[in-house]
Z-matrix of the N, CA and C atoms (Angstrom, degrees):
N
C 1 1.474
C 2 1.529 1 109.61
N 3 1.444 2 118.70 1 136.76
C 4 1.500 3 116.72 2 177.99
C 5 2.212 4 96.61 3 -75.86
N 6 0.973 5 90.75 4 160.17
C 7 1.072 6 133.76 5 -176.87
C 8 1.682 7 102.10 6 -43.37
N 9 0.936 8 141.31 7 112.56
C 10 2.118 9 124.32 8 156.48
C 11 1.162 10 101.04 9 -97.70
N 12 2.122 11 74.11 10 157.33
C 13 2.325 12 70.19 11 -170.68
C 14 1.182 13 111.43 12 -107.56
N 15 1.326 14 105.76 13 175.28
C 16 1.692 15 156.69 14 151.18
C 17 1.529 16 75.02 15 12.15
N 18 2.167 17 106.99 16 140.46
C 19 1.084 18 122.63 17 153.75
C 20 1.373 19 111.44 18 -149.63
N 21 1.565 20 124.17 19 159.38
C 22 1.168 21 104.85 20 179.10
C 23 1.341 22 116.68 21 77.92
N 24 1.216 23 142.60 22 46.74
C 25 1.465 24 147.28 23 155.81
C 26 1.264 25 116.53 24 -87.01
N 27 1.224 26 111.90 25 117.40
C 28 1.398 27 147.47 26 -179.32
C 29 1.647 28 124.73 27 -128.96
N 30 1.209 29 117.84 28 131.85
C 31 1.551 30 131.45 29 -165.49
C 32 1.190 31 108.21 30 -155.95
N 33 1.878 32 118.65 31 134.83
C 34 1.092 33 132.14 32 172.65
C 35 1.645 34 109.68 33 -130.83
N 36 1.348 35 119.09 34 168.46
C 37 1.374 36 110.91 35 175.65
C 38 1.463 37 113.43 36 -126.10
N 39 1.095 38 133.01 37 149.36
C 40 1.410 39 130.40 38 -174.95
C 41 1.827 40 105.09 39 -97.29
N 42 0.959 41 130.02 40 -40.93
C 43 1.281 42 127.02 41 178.21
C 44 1.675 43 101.85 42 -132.98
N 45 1.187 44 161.09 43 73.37
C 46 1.400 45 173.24 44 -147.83
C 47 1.577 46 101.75 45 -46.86
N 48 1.721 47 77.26 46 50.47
C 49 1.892 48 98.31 47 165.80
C 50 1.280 49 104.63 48 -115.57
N 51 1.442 50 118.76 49 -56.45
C 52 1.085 51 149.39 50 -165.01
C 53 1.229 52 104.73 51 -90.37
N 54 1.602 53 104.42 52 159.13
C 55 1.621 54 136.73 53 152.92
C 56 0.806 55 131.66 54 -140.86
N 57 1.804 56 120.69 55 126.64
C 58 1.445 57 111.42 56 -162.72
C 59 2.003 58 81.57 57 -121.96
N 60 1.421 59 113.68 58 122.60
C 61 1.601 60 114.08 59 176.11
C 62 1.601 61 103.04 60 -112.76
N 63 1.748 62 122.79 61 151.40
C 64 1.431 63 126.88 62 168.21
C 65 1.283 64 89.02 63 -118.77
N 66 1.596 65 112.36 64 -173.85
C 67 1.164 66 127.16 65 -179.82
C 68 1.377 67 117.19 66 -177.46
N 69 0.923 68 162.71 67 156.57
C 70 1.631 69 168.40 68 -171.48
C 71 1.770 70 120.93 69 -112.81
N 72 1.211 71 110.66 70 134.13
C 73 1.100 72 131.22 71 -177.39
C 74 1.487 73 101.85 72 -40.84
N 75 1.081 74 123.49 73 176.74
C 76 1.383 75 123.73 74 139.81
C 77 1.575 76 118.24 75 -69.66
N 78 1.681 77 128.70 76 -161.78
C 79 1.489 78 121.93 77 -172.84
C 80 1.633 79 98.93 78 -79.81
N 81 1.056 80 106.64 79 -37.95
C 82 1.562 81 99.59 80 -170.84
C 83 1.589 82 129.05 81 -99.41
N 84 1.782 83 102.46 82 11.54
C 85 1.285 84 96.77 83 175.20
C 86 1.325 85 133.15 84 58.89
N 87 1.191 86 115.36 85 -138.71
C 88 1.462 87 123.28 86 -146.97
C 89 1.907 88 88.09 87 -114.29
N 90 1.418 89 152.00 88 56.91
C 91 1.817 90 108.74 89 -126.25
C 92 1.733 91 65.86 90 -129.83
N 93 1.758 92 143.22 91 9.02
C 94 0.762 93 120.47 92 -173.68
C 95 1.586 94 115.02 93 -151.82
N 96 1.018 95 94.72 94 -27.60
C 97 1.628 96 119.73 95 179.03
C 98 1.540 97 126.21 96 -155.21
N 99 1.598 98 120.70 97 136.68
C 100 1.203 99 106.00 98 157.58
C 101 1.138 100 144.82 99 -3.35
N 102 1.619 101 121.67 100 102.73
C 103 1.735 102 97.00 101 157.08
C 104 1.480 103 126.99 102 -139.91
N 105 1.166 104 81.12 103 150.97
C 106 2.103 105 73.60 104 -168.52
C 107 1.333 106 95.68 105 -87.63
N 108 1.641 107 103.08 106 176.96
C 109 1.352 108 122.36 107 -174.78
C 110 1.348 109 96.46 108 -133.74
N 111 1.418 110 122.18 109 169.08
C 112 1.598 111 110.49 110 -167.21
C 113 1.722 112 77.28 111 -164.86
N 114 1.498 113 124.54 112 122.79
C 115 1.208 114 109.49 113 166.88
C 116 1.387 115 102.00 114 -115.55
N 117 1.619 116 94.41 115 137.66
C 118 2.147 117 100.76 116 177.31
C 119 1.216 118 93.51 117 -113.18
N 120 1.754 119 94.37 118 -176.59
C 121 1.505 120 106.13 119 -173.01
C 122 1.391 121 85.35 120 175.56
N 123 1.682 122 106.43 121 137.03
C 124 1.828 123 115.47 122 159.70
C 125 1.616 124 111.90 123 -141.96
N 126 0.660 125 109.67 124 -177.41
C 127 1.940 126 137.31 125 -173.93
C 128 1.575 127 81.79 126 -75.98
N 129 1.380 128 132.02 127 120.62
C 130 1.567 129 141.53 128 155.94
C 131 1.339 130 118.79 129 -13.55
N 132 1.767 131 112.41 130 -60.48
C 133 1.242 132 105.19 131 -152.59
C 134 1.689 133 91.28 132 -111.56
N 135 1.312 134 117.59 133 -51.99
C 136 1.247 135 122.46 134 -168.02
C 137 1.815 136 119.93 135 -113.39
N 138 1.271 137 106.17 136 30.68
C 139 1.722 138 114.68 137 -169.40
C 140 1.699 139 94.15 138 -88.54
N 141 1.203 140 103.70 139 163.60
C 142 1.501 141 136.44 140 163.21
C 143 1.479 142 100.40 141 -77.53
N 144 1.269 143 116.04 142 -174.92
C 145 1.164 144 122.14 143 -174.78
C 146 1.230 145 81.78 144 -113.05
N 147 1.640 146 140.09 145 151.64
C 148 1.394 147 149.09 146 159.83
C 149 1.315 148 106.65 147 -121.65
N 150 1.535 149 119.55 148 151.75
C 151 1.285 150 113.91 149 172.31
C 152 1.779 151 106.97 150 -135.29
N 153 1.446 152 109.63 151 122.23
C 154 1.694 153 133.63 152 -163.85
C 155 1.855 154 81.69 153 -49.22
N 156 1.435 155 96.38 154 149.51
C 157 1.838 156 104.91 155 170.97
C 158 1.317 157 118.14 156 -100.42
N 159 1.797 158 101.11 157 -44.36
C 160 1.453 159 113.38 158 -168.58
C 161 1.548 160 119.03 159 -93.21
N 162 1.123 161 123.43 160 91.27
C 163 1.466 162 152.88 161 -171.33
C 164 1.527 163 93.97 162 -64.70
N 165 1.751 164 115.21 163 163.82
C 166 1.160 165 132.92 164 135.99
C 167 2.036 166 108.37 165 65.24
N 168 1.658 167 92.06 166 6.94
C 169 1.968 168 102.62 167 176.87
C 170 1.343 169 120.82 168 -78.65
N 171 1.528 170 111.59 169 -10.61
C 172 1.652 171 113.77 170 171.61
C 173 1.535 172 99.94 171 -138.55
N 174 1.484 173 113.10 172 58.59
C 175 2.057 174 101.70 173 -176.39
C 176 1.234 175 96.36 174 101.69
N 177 1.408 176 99.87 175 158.91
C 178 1.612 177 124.45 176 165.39
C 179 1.189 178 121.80 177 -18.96
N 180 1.521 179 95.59 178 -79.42
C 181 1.741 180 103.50 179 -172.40
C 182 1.472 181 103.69 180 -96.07
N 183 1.358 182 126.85 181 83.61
C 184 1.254 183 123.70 182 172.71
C 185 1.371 184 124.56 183 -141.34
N 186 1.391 185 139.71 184 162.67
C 187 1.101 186 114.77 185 165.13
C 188 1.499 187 110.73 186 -161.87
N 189 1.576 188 127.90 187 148.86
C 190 1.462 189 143.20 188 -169.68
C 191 1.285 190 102.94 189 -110.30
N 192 1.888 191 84.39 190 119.22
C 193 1.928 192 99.12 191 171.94
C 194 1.958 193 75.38 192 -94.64
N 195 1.902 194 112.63 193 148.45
C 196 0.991 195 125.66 194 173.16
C 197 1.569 196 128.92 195 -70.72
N 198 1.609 197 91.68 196 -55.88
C 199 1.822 198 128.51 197 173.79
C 200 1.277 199 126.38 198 -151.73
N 201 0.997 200 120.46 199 -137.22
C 202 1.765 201 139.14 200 -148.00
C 203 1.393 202 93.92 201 -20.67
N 204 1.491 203 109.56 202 84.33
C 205 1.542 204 142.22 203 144.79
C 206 1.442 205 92.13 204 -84.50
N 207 1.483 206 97.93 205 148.20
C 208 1.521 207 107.95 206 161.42
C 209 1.386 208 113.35 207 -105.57
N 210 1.010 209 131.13 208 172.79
C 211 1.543 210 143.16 209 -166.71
C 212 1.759 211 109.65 210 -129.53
N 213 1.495 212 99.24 211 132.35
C 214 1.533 213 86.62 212 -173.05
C 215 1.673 214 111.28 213 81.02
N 216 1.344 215 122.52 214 20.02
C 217 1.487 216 121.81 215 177.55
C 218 1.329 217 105.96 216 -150.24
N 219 1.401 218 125.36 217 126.63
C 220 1.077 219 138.76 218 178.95
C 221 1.343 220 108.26 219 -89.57
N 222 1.658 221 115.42 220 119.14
C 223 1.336 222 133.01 221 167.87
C 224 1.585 223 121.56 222 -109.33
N 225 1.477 224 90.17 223 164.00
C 226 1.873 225 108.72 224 -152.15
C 227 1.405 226 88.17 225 -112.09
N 228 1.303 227 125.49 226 134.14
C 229 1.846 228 126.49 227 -166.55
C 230 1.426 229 77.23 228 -150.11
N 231 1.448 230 95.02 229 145.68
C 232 1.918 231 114.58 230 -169.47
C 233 1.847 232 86.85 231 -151.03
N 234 1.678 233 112.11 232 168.78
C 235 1.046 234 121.07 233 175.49
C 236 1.676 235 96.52 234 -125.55
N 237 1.144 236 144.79 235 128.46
C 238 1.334 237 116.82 236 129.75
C 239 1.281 238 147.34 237 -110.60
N 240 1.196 239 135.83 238 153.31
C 241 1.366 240 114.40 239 -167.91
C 242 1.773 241 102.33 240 -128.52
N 243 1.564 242 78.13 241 143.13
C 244 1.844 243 77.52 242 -177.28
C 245 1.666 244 115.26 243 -146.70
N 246 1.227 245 129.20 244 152.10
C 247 0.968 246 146.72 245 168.97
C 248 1.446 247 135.20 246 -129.23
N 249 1.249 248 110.97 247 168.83
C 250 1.792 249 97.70 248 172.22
C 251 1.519 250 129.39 249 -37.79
N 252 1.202 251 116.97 250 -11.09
C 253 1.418 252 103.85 251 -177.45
C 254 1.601 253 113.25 252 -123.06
N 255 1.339 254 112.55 253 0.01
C 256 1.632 255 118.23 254 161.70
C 257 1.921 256 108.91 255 165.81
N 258 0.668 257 96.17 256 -163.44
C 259 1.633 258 121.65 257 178.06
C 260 1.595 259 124.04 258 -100.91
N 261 1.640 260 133.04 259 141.35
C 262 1.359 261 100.36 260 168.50
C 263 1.865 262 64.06 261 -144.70
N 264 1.715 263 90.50 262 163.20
C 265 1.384 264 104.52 263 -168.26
C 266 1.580 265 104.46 264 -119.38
N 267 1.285 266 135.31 265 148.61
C 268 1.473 267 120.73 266 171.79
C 269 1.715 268 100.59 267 -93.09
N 270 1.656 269 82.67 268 175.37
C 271 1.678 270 98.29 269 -164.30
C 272 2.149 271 74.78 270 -85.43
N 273 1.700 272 98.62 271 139.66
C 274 1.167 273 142.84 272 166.82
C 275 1.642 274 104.16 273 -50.94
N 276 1.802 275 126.41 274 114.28
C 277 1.385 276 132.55 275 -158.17
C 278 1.675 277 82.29 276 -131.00
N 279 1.342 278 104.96 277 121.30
C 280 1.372 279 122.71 278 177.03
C 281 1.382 280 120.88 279 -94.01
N 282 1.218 281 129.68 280 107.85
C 283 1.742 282 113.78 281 -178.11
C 284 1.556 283 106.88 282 -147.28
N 285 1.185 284 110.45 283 -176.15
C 286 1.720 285 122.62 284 -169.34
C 287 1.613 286 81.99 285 -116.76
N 288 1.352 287 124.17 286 158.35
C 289 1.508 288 132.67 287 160.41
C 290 1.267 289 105.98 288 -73.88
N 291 2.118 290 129.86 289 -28.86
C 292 1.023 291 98.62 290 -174.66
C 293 1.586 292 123.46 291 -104.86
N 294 1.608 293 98.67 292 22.98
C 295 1.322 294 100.76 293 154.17
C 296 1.509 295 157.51 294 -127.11
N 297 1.471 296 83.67 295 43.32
C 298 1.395 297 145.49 296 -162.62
C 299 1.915 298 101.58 297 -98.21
């Protein structure tokens, strides 16, 4: 079975440097095959696509951006998860870091 996506994305910041985001499997998880998780995130209007490094820092499905957040810019954070048999993408969670 390919992969369903990402639910449940949630992110807080400890000093409005950082971001630490979790997120939830789809219903059926992991129940057959591998799947990775890949968490992105960019600048709203004019970001790159970035992809989080540090996995697994708050739980399973989680992951810590460290720094150079910007302030005053609303970013677009997606999960995807993929495996041998396709991709599934989460629905797109819009927020400011400082209201987080």
């Amino acid at each position: 079975v390919p992969p369903e996506k990402p639910v449940n994305i949630t992110c807080w910041s400890k000093n409005m440097k950082d971001l630490t985001c979790k997120w939830a499997p789809g219903t059926e998880g992991e129940t057959f095959l591998h799947t990775n998780y890949t968490l992105k995130y960019k600048r709203r209007w004019y970001g790159q696509d970035n992809t989080c490094q540090e996995y697994h820092t708050a739980g399973t499905y989680s992951c810590h951006i460290p720094k150079d957040l910007a302030l005053f810019t609303p970013y677009e954070i997606w999960v995807e998860a993929s495996n041998r048999l396709g991709v599934a993408v989460s629905d797109v969670v819009m927020l400011d870091i400082l209201d987080v």
